[in-house]
C-alpha positions as CSV (number, residue, x, y, z in Angstrom):
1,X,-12.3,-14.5,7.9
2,X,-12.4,-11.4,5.6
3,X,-15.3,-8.8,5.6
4,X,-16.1,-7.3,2.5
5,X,-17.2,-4.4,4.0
6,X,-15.5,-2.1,7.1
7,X,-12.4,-4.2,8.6
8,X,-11.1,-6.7,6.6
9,X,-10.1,-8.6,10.0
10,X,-13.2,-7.4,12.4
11,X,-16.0,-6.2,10.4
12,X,-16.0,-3.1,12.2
13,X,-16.5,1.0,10.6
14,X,-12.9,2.1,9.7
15,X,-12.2,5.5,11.6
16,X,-10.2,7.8,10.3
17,X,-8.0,10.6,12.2
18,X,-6.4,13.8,11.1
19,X,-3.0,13.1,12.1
20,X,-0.7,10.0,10.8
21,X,0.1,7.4,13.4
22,X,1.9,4.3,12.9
23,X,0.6,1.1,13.1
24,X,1.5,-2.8,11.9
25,X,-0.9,-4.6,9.6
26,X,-2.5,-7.1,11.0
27,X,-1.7,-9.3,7.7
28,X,1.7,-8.7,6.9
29,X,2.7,-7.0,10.2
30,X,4.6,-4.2,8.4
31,X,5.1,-0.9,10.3
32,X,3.2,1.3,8.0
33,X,2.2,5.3,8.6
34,X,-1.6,5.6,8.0
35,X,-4.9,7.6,9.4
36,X,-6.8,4.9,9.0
37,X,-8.0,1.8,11.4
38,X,-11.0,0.6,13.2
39,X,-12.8,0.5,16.2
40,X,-10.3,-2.1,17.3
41,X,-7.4,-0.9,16.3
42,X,-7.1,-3.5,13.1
43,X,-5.1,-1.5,10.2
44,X,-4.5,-3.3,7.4
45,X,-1.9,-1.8,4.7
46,X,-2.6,-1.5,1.0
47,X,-0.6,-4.0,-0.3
48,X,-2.5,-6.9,1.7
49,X,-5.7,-5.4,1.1
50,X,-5.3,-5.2,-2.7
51,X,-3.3,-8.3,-3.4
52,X,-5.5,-10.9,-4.8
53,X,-7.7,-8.1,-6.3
54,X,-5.1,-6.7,-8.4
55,X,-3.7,-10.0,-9.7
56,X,-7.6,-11.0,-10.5
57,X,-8.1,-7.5,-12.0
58,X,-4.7,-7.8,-14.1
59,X,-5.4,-10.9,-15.6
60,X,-9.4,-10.6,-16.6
61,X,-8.4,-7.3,-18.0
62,X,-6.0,-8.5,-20.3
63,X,-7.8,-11.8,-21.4
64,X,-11.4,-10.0,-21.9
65,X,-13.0,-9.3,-25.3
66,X,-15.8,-6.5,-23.7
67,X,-15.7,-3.2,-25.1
68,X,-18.0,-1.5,-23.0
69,X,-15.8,-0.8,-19.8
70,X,-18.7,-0.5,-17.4
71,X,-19.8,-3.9,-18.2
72,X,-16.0,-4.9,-17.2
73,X,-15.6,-3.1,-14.5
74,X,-19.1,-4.5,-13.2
75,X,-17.7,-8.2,-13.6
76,X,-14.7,-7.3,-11.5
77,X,-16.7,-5.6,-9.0
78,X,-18.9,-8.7,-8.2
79,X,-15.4,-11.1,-7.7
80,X,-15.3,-11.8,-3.7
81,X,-11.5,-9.9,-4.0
82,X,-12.9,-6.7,-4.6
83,X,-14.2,-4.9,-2.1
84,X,-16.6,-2.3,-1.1
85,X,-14.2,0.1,-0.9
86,X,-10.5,-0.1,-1.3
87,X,-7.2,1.1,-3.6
88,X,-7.9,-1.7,-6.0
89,X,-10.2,0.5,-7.9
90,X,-7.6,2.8,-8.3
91,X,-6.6,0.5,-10.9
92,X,-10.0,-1.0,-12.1
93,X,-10.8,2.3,-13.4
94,X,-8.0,2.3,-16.0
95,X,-7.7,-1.0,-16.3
96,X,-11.7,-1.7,-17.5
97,X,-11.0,1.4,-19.8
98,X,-7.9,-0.1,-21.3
99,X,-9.3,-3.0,-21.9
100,X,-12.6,-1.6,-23.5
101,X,-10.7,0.6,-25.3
102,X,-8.3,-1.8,-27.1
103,X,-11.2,-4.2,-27.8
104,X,-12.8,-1.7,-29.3
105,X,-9.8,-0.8,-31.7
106,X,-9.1,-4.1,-32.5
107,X,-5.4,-3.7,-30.8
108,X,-5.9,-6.6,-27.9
109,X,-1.9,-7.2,-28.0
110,X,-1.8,-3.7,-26.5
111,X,-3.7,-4.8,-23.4
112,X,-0.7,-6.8,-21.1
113,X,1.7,-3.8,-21.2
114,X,-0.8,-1.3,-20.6
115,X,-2.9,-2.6,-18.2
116,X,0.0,-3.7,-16.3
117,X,1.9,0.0,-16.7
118,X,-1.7,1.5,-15.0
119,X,-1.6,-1.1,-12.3
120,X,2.3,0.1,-11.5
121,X,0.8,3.7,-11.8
122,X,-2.2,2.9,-9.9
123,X,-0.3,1.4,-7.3
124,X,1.8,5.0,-6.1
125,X,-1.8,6.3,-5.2
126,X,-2.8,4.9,-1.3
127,X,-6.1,4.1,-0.2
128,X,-8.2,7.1,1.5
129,X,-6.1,9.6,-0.4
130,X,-10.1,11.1,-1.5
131,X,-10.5,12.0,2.1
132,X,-7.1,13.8,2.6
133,X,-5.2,14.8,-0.7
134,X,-8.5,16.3,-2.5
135,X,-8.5,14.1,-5.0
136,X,-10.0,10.7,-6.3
137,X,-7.9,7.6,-6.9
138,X,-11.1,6.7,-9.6
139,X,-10.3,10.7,-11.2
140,X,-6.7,9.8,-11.4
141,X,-7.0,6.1,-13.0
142,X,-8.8,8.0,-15.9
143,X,-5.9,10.4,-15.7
144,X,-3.4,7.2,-15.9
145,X,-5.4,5.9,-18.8
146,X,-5.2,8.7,-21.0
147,X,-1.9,9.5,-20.1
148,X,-1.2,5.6,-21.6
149,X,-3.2,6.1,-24.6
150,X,-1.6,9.0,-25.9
151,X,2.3,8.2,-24.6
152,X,2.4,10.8,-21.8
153,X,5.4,12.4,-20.4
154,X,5.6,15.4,-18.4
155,X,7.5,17.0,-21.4
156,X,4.9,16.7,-23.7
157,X,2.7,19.2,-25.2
158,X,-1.1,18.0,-25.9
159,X,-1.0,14.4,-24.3
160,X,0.1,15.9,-21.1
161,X,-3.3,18.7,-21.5
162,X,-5.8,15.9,-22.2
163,X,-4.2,13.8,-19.5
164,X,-4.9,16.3,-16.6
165,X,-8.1,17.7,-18.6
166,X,-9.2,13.8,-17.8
167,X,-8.2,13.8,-14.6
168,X,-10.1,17.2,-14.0
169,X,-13.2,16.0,-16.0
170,X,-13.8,12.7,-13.7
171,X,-13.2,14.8,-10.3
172,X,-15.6,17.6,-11.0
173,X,-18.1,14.8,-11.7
174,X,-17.6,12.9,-8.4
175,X,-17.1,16.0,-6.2
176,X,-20.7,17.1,-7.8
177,X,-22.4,14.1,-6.1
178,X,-21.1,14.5,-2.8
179,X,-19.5,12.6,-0.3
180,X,-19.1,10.2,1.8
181,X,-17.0,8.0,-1.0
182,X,-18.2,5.3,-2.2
183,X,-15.9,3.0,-4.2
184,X,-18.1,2.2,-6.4
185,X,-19.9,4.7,-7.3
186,X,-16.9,7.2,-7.9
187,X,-15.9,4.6,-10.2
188,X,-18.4,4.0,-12.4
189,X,-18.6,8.2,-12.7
190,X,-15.0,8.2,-13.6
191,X,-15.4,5.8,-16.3
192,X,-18.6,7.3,-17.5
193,X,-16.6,10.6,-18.0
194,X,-14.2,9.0,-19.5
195,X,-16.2,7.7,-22.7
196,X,-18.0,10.9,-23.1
197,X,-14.3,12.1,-23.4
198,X,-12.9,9.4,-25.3
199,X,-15.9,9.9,-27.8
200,X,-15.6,13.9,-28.0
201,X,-11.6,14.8,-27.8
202,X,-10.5,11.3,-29.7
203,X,-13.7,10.3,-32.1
204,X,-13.9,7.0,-30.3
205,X,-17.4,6.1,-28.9
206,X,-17.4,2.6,-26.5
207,X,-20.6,1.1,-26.0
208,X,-21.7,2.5,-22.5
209,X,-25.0,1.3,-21.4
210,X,-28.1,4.4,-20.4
211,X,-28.1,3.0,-16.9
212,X,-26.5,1.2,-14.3
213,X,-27.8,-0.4,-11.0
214,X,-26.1,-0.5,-8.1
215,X,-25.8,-4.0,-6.4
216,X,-23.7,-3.2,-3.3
217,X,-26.0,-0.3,-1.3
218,X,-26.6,-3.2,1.0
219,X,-23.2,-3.7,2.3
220,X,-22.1,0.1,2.2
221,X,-22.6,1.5,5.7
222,X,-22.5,5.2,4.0
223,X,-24.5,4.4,0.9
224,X,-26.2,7.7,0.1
225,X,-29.5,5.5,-1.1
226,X,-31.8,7.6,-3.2
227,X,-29.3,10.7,-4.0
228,X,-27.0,8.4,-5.7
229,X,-27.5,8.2,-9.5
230,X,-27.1,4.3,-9.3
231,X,-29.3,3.6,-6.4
232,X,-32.4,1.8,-8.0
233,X,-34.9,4.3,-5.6
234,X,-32.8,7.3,-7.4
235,X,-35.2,9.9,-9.4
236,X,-34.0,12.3,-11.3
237,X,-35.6,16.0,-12.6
């Protein structure tokens, strides 16, 4: 049985240590280095832990007609295959904005190579990598989308600025709301940034709606509640 939340094998609060240790995964049994496992010892690597997400995410990205990516990114997000928290929304995040984005522009043949370009990009970025490399796998999927949009390449001139200027933009909006992460909620701030950025560096504005409501502060063990922006008990002013 899988747990959507904590261990995938146990249920249990995944601890995390300073130092590297190495450790088989208790799916595929691949000696794998990592800081992560729980209570009882259960690690399980990214590739098993994202599988079935990243296939599912893939394919509904490609064959949606949505243009507002929070709206896709909420269907994805209530699919059994994605969890609480895990590196599948390292691609989720570029793959909802893709998918938005060429809806939006009436290019949908430009969905399959994109989407799956960001999930190979998506895919060099580990899970826990907000807690130890200072970044945000959610920042960087914006990052990967723009970087897709405008053709990229670490030789060019203005594609490569907006690229990191996305990046940037996404992370100073998740690091404002504090930590501990929250899958979810990192995400749906990345994207949001990312259509105010679409909409005032590129002239494209994708329907966004004023507010959305968390659905998974139940099953978050570090769910900040009332200082999150999405919790429904959140006030602001």
């Amino acid at each position: 049985m899988e747990h959507r939340a904590g261990c995938l094998i146990c249920g249990r609060d995944i601890l995390y240590s300073e130092e590297p240790r190495d450790l088989p995964c208790a799916v595929c049994g691949d000696i794998r280095s990592t800081t992560a496992a729980c209570g009882a010892g259960h690690f399980v690597c990214d590739r098993c832990h994202s599988l079935e997400a990243l296939d599912l995410i893939e394919e509904f990205c490609i064959a949606t007609d949505l243009e507002d990516p929070l709206a896709v990114a909420c269907i994805l997000m209530r699919c059994p295959a994605v969890r609480m928290h895990g590196p599948e929304h390292h691609f989720l995040v570029p793959a909802s904005l893709i998918a938005a984005y060429c809806n939006h522009r009436g290019e949908p043949g430009r969905k399959a190579p994109l989407v799956r370009q960001a999930r190979a990009r998506a895919g060099m970025v580990p899970g826990g990598f907000c807690g130890s490399h200072g970044t945000c796998g959610a920042a960087i999927g914006t990052g990967i989308f723009v970087s897709l949009i405008t053709g990229s390449t670490p030789l060019k001139k203005q594609e490569w600025s907006l690229a990191n200027q996305m990046t940037a933009r996404s992370l100073m909006t998740i690091a404002r709301h504090g930590g501990p992460r929250c899958c979810k909620r990192d995400s749906w701030l990345a994207i949001r940034a990312a259509v105010t950025f679409l909409s005032e560096r590129f002239g494209i504005t994708l329907p966004m709606p004023d507010a959305v409501r968390c659905e998974f502060s139940d099953i978050n063990r570090e769910c900040l509640r009332e200082a999150c922006p999405f919790h429904a008990g959140y006030a602001t002013g």
